[in-house]
VEXVODO-754440 format. One line per 2 residues: their letters; for each residue x negated, y negated, z of C-alpha. Coordinates in nm, 3 decimals. Each point is the difference from the previous one (the first is absolute). Layout:
a> X:Y:Z  ...
# end
This chain:
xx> -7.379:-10.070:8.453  0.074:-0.396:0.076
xx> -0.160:-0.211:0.237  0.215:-0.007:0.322
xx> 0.192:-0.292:0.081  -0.280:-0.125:0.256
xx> -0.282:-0.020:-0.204  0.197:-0.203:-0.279
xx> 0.060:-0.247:0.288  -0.358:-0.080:0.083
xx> -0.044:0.013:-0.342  0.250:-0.287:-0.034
xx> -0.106:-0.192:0.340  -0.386:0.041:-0.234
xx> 0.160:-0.215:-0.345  0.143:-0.265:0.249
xx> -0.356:0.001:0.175  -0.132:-0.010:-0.357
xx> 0.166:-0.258:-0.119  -0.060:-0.261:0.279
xx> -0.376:0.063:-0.026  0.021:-0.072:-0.371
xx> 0.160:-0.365:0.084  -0.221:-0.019:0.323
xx> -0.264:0.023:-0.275  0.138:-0.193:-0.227
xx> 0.023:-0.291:0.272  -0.341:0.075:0.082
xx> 0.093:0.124:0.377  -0.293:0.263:-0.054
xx> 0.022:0.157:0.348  0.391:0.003:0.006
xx> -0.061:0.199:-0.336  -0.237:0.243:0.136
xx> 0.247:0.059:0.323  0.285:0.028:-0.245
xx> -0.173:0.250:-0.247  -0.136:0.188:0.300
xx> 0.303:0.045:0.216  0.181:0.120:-0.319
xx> -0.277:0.256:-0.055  0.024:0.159:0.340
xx> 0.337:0.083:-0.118  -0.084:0.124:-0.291
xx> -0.291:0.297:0.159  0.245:0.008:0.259
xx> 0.262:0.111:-0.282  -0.246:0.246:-0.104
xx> -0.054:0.174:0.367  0.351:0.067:0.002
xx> 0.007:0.237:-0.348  -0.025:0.255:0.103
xx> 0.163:0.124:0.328  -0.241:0.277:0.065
xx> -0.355:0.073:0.023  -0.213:0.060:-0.407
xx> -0.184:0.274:-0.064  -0.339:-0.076:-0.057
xx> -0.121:-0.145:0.227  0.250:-0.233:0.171
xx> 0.110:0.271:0.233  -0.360:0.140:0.090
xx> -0.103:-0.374:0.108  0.339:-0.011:0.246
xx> -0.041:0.275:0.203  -0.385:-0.076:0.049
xx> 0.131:-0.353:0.103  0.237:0.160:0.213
xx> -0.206:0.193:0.191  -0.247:-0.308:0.002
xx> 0.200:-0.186:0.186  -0.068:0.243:0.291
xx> -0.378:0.064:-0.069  -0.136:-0.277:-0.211
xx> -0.347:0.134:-0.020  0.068:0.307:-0.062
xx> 0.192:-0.006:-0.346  0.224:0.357:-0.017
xx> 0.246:0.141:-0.233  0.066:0.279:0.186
xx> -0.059:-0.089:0.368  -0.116:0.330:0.099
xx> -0.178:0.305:-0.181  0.148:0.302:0.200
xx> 0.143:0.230:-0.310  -0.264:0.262:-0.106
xx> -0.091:0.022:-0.398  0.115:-0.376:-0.038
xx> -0.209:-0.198:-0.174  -0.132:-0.289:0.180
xx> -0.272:-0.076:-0.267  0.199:-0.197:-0.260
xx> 0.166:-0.305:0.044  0.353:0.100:-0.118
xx> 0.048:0.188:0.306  -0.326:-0.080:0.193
xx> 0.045:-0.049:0.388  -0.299:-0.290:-0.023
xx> 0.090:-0.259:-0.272  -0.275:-0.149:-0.089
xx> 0.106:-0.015:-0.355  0.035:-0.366:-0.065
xx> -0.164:-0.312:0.252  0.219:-0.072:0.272
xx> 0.104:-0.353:-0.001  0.293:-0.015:-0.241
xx> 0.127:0.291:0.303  -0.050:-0.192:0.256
xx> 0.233:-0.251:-0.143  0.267:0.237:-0.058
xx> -0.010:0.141:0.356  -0.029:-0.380:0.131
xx> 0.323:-0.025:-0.230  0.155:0.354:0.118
xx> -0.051:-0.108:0.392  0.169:-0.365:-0.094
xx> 0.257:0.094:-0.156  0.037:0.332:0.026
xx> -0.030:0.351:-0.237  0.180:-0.055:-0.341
xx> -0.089:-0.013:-0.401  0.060:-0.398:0.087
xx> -0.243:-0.072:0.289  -0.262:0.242:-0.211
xx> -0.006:-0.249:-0.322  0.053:-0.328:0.217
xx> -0.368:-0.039:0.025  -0.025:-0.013:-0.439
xx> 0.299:-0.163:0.016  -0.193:-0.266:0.227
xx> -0.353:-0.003:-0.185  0.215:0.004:-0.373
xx> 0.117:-0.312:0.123  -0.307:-0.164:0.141
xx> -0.152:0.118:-0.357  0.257:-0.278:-0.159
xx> -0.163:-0.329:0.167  -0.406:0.098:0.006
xx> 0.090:0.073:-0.389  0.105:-0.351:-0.031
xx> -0.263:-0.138:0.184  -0.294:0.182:-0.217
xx> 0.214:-0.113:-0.317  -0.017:-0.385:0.118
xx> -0.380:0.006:0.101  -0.122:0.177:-0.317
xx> 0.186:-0.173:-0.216  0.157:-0.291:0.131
xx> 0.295:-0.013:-0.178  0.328:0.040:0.254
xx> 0.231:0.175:-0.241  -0.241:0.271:-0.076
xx> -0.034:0.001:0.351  0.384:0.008:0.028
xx> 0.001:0.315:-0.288  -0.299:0.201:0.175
xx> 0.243:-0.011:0.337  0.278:0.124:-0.206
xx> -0.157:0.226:-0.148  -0.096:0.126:0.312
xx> 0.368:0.005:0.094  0.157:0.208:-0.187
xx> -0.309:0.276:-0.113  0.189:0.288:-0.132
xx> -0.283:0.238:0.133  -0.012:-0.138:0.340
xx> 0.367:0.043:0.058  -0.059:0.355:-0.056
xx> -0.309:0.052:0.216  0.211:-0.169:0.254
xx> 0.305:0.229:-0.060  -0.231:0.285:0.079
xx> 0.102:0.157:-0.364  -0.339:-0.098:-0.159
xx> -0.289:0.267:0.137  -0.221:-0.118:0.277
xx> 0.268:-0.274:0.067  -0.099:-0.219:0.366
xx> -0.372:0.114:-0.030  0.001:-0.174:-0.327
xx> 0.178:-0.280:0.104  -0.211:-0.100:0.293
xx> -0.327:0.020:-0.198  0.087:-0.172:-0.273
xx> 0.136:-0.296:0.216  -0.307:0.029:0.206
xx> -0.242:-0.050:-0.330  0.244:-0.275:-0.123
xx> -0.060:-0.187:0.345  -0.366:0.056:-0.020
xx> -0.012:-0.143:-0.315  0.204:-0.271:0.108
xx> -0.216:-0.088:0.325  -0.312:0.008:-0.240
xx> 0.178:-0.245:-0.283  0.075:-0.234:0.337
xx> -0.408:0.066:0.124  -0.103:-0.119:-0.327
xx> 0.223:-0.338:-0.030  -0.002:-0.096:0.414
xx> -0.282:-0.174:0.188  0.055:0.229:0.275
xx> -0.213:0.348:-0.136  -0.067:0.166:0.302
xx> 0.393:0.048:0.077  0.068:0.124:-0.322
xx> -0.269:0.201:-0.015  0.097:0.135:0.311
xx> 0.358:0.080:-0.154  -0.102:0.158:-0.297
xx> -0.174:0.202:0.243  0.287:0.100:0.235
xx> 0.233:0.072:-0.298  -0.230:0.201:-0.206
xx> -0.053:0.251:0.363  0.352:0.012:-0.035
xx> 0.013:0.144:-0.387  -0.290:0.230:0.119
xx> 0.228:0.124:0.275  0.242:0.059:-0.251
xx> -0.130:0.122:-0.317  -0.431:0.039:0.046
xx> -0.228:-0.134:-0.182  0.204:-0.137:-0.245
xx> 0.089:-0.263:0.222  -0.328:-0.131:-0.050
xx> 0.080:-0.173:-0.294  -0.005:-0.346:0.107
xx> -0.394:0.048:0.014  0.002:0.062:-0.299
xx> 0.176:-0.268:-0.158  -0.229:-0.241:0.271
xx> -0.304:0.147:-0.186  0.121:-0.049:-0.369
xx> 0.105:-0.378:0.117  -0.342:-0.115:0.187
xx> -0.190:0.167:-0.345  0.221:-0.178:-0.233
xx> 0.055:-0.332:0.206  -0.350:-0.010:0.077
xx> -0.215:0.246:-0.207  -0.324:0.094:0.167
xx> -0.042:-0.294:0.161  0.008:0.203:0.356
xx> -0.055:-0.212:0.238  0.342:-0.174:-0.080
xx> 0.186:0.356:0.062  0.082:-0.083:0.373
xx> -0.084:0.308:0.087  0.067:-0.039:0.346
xx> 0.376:-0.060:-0.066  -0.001:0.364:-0.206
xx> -0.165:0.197:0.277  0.207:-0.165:0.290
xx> 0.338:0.109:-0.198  -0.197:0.376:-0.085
xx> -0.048:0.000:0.418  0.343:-0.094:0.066
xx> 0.115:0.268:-0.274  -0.201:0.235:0.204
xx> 0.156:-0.049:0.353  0.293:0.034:-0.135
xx> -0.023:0.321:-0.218  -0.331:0.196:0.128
xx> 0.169:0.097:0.380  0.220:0.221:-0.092
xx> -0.258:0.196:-0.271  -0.199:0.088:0.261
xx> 0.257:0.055:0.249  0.185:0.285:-0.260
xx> -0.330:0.153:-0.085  -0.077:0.056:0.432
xx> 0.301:0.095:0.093  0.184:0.171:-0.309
xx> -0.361:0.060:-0.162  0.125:0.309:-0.292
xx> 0.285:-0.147:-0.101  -0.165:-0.400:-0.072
xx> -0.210:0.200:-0.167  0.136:0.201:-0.227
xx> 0.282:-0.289:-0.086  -0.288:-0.236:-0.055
xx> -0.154:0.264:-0.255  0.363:0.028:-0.083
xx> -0.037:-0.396:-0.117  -0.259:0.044:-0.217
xx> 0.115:0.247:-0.218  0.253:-0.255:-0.103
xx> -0.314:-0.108:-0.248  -0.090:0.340:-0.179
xx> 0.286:0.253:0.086  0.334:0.006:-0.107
xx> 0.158:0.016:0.326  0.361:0.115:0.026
xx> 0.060:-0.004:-0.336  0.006:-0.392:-0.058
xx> -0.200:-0.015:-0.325  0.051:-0.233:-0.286
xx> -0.200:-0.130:-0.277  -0.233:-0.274:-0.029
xx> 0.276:-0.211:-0.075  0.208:0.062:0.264
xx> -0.055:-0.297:0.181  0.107:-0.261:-0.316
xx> 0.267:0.283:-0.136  0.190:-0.053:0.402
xx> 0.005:-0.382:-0.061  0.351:-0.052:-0.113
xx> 0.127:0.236:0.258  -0.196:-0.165:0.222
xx> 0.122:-0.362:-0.035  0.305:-0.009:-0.200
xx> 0.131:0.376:0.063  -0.020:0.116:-0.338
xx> -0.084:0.332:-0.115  -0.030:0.161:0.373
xx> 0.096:0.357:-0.136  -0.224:-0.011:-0.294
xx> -0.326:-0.201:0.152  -0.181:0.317:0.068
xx> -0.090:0.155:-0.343  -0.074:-0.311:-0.247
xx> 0.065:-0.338:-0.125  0.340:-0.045:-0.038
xx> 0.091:-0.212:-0.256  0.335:-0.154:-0.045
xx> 0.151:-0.396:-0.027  0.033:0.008:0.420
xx> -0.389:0.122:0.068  -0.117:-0.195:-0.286
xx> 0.136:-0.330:0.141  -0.163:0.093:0.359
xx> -0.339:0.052:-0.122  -0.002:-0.356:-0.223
xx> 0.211:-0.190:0.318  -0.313:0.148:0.217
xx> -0.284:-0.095:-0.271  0.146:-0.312:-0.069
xx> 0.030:-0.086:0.332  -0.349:0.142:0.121
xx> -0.107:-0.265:-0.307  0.166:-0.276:0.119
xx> -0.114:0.060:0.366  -0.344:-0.011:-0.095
xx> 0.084:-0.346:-0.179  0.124:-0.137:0.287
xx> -0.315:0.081:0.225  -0.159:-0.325:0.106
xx> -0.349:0.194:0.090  -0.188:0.227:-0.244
xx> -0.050:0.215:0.262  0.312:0.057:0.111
xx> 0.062:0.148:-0.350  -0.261:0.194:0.025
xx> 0.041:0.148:0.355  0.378:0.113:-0.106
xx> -0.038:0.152:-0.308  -0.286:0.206:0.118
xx> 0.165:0.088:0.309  0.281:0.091:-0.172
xx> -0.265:0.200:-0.267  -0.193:0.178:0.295
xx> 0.311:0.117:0.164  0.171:0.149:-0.290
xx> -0.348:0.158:-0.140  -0.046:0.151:0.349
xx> 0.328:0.160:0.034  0.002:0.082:-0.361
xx> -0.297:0.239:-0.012  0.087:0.163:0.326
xx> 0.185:0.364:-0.044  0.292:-0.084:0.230
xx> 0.228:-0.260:-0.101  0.272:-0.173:0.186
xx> 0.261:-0.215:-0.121  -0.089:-0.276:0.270
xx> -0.408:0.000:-0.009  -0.030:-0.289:-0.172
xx> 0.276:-0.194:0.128  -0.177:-0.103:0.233
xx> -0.093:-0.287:-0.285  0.376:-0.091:-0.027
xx> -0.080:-0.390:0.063  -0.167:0.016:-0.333
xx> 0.311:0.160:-0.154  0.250:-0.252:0.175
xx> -0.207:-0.322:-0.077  -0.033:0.092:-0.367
xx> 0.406:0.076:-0.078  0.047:-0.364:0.228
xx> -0.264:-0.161:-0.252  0.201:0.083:-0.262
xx> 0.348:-0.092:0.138  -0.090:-0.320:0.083
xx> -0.084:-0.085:-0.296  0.332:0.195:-0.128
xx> 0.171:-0.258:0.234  -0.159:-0.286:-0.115
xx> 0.157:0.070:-0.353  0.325:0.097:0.128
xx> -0.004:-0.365:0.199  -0.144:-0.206:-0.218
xx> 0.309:-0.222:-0.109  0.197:0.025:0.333
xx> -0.007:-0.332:0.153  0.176:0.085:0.261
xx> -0.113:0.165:0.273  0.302:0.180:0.087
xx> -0.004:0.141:-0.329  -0.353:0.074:0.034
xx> 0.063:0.186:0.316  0.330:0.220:-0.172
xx> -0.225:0.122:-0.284  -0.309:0.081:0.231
xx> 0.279:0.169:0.241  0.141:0.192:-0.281
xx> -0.315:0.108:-0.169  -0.175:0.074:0.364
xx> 0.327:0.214:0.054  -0.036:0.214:-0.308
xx> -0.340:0.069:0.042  0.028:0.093:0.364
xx> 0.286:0.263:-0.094  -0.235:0.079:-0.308
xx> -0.347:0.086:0.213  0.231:0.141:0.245
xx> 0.149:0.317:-0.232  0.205:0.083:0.297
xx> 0.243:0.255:-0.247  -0.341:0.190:-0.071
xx> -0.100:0.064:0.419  0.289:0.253:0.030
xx> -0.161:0.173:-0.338  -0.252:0.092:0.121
xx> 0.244:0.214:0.279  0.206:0.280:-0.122
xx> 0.346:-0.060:0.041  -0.040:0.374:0.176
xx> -0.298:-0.072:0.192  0.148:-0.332:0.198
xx> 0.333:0.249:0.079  -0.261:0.289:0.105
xx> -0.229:-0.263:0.206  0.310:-0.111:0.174
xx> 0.103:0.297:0.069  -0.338:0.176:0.155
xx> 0.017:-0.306:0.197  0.375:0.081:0.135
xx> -0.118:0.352:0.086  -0.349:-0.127:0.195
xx> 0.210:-0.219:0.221  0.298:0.309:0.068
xx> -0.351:0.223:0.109  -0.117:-0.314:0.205
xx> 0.315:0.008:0.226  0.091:0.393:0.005
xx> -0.372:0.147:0.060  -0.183:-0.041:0.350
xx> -0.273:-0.267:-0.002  -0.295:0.264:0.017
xx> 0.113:0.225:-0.295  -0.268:0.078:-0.317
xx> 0.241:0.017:-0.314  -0.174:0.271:-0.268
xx> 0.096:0.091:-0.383  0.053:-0.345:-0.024
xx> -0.005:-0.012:-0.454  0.038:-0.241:-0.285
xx> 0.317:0.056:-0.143  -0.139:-0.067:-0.373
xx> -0.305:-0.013:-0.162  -0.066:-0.355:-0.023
xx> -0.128:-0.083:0.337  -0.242:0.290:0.191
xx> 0.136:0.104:0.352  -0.261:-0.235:0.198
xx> 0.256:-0.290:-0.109  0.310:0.194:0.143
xx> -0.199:0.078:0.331  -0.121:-0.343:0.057
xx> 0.350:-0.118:-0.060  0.172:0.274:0.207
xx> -0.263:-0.093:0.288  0.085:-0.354:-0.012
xx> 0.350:0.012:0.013  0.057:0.270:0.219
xx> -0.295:-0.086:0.223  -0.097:0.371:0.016
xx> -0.282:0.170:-0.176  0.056:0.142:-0.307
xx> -0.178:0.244:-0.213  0.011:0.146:-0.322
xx> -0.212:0.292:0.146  0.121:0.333:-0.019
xx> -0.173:0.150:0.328  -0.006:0.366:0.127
xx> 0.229:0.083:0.317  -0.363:0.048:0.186
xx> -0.087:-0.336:-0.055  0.376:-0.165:0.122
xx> -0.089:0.210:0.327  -0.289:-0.261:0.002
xx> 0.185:-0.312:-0.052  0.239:0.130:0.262
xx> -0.264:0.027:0.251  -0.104:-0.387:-0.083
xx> 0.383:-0.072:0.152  0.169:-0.046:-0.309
xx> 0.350:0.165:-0.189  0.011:0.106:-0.307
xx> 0.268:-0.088:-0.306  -0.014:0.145:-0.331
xx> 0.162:-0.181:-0.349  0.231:0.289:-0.143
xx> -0.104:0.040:-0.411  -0.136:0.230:-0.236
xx> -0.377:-0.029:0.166  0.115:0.170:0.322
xx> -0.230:0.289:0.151  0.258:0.319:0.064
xx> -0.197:0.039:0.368  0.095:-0.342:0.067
xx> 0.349:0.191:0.057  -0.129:0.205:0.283
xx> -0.055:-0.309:0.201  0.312:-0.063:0.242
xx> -0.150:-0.312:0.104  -0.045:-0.205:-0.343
xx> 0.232:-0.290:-0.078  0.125:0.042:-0.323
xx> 0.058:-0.350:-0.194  0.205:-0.036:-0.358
xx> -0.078:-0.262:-0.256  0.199:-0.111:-0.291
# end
């Protein structure tokens, strides 16, 4: 499969973006860089929200039709917006009628987007396509006031860019896609608002920020979001040791209040008013740390086996097992080292050196003795990733410069070399590998067929049988999709002709897929819809 037309054209309107930061930068116009590099990087996640031209499995399509029905009841998140079928079960998020599966915010923003600009796989990823791009300046601001050096501020933004594993959480095709997105730009900016508390006069309004910003990664992700307290405690005991009455604690707890009015109202409102289900998803969250849940295990390892995938898309079919070494993963592990070395180097403080690599050492060990793994846990620490391959390619364009005396030349070879590594960190020919040739043609076609049901079935009919036509995805992803698109429930549930009489009571018609799961008393009903699907 090729990239369509449109996507290479934002990709081209990026290099021309690209290339007047790099002489904005040159010229040392640092703002008109950072607008350059930016606008060029909203087309670039905007690219990536255009991929795909349906809903992904897993979990894409689950967080749409919660946001959909969000935008109706907001505070009362829903996948299916009613629980009238007998033997369904409501329990589970795949196909719960309560979703309480994930922290609302990064919904919210998706139904804000839905009621905008109305239901499509576009409006859905706008909001990542949105916070993607905001990543790109705060990156270059942390660069410059940890380091102080403009080009590896320059780097970091680029980096930040053109992030091969961003482009697919924002395409949906990576698992937990917008949910991941919005919390890791939410910890970025709370790291950001503390690196600004620490070098401005003004603490109580940062402070107050980092507060505000870390609710919002609660709201998104839990507890993780608090991460920004953490990296405020290892700073104050390595800027200051135990000298404790230099701690400021006062600036800590007001930003720990403000993270609290932001992110304790709606714990306690989901445990009064939906109290079994906050429950048993908040148990739910904690198995994360000693249970295998859903089957995403991995080794010890997993975590620093991912990291090539991760920021140079190499190896993303083999990352799960063991190292894989070749030439390509090789050279992404030494660009990262390397970097991470020079990085530290550049540090003006002590303790800024400190306070990243243990960050960076906490978060990895945490997720790394956990039993559930997920590709994007520790992304979250992506800054640290970006700043170290920028560390290094400054100083790669510092060589590559070093006898141009002009500065148009200067400019061409930064251009050039910026280009290649863009397209480089990009991978775009290895996003539609991950997709099977037959699973884009069979995900454009279930799509087809949802929208013919939408306009041919009454707007209060329950479609049944609904299956998976393979094995690769389970039949909650071809329900949520079916309900989606056709704005009808769907089921996969195979229910008894006694309990249709009971959904018929509730008001509602009845439609039945046609395939090899059908009951043979499903026959004797007159009154059932019967539905094909390719």
């Amino acid at each position: 499969m090729k990239l369509p037309p449109e996507i290479l054209y934002w990709l081209g309107i990026f290099a021309i973006m690209m290339i007047g930061a790099v002489s904005c930068e040159q010229r040392e116009r640092h703002r008109w860089s950072v607008m350059l590099l930016t606008l060029g990087g909203f087309f670039v996640y905007l690219a990536a929200a255009r991929l795909t031209p349906y809903l992904n499995p897993w979990d894409e399509l689950f967080h749409a039709q919660v946001a959909k029905n969000c935008m109706e009841h907001p505070f009362a998140p829903m996948l299916y917006d009613s629980n009238i079928v007998p033997n369904h079960n409501y329990e589970i998020w795949t196909c719960s009628h309560i979703w309480l599966h994930k922290q609302p915010l990064f919904i919210w923003q998706i139904a804000l987007s839905f009621k905008i600009f109305g239901v499509s796989e576009l409006s859905l990823r706008l909001p990542s396509v949105i916070l993607c791009t905001l990543m790109i300046p705060l990156c270059y601001r942390m660069a410059f006031l940890l380091t102080q050096r403009r080009d590896t501020a320059f780097f970091t933004a680029l980096c930040a860019a053109c992030s091969w594993f961003l482009f697919r959480l924002t395409s949906g095709i990576q698992s937990t896609d917008h949910n991941d997105v919005s919390f890791i730009f939410y910890i970025t900016a709370s790291i950001w608002a503390f690196c600004e508390y620490i070098h401005s006069d003004r603490k109580a309004g940062w402070a107050a920020l980092v507060g505000i910003v870390a609710g919002a990664a609660v709201l998104t992700k839990w507890l993780a979001g608090l991460l920004v307290f953490g990296v405020w405690g290892l700073y104050l005991l390595t800027e200051h040791k135990f000298y404790i009455k230099d701690w400021k604690f006062k600036h800590l707890l007001l930003a720990f209040f403000v993270m609290l009015l932001i992110a304790l109202p709606w714990q306690l409102y989901i445990l009064q008013r939906f109290p079994e289900m906050a429950q048993q998803e908040l148990l739910y969250n904690f198995k994360h740390i000693n249970e295998d849940v859903e089957a995403h295990s991995g080794s010890i390892w997993y975590y620093l086996i991912i990291l090539p995938m991760q920021y140079f898309g190499e190896g993303f079919y083999l990352y799960k097992g063991h190292f894989v070494w070749n030439f390509h993963t090789i050279i992404c592990y030494l660009v990262l080292l390397s970097g991470l070395l020079l990085t530290l180097k550049n540090f003006k403080r002590n303790s800024h050196r400190i306070t990243l690599i243990g960050t960076v050492l906490v978060v990895f060990i945490f997720f790394s003795l956990a039993k559930t793994k997920m590709q994007a846990f520790t992304f979250i620490t992506c800054f640290a990733g970006f700043l170290s391959i920028a560390s290094l390619l400054s100083e790669i364009a510092k060589l590559l410069t070093w006898h141009a005396k002009r500065p148009s030349v200067k400019v061409g070879i930064l251009a050039v070399g910026c280009f290649f590594f863009c397209m480089y960190h990009l991978n775009y020919p290895n996003f539609y590998k991950t997709i099977l040739p037959s699973t884009f043609a069979r995900e454009v076609q279930n799509k087809r067929t949802y929208l013919q049901w939408k306009e041919k079935l009454p707007e209060n009919c329950y479609i049944f049988n609904v299956k998976s036509p393979s094995q690769k995805y389970d039949d909650f992803t071809s329900c949520i999709g079916a309900t989606f698109y056709s704005e009808r429930q769907c089921y996969s549930d195979q229910i008894s002709l006694k309990d249709m009489e009971e959904v018929k009571k509730a008001g509602k018609e009845i439609a039945v897929v046609r395939n090899q799961w059908c009951l043979e008393e499903w026959q004797r009903d007159s009154t059932i819809i019967w539905l094909d699907i390719e």
